[in-house]
C-alpha positions in Angstrom: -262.9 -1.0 -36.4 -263.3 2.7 -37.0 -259.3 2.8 -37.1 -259.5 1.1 -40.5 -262.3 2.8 -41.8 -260.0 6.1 -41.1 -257.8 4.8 -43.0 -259.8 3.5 -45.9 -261.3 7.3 -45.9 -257.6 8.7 -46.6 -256.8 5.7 -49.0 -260.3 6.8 -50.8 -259.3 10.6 -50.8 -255.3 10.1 -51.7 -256.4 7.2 -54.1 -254.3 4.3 -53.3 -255.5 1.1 -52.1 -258.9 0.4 -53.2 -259.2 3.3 -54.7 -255.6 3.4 -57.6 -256.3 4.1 -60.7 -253.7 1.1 -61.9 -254.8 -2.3 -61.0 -251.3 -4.1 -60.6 -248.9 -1.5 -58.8 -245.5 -2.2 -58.4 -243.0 -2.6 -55.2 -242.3 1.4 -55.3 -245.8 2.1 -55.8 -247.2 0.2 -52.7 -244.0 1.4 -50.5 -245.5 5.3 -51.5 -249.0 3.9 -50.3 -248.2 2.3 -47.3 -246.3 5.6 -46.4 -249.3 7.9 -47.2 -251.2 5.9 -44.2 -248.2 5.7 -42.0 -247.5 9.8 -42.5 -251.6 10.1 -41.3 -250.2 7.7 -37.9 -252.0 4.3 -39.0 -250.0 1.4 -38.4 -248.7 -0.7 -40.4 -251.3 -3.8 -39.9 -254.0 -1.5 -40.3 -252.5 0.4 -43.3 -251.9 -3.3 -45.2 -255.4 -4.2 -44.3 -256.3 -1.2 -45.9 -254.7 -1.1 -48.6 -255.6 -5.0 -49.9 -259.3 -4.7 -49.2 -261.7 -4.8 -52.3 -263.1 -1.3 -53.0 -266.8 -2.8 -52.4 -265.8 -3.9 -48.6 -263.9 -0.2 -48.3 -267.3 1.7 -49.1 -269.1 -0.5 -46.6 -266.6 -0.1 -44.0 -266.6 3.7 -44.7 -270.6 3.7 -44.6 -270.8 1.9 -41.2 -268.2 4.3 -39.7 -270.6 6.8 -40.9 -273.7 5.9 -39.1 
């Protein structure tokens, strides 16, 4: 789905998702994420997908959008 690797590209670049720094973010903290993605126009199934994938399925995704 080249929708979600979009958005796992922006979650990899903004660092959120997959890609925070802090491993346990808060209610505040994944309401900013989620509205990172929805302020790019992904919705907010994708954006949720996105944002709970592991970071090893994210750079796969990523890759295969890439080829």
């Amino acid at each position: 789905d080249s929708e979600l690797a979009a958005a796992l590209v922006l979650a990899r670049r903004r660092r959120v998702g997959p890609y925070r720094t802090s491993p346990d973010p808060d209610a505040a903290e994944q309401a900013r994420e989620l509205g990172v993605l929805a302020r790019a126009g992904f919705s907010r199934d994708v954006s949720e997908r996105a944002l709970a994938m592991p970071q090893d399925e994210a750079e796969r995704r990523i890759h295969d959008l890439r080829r």
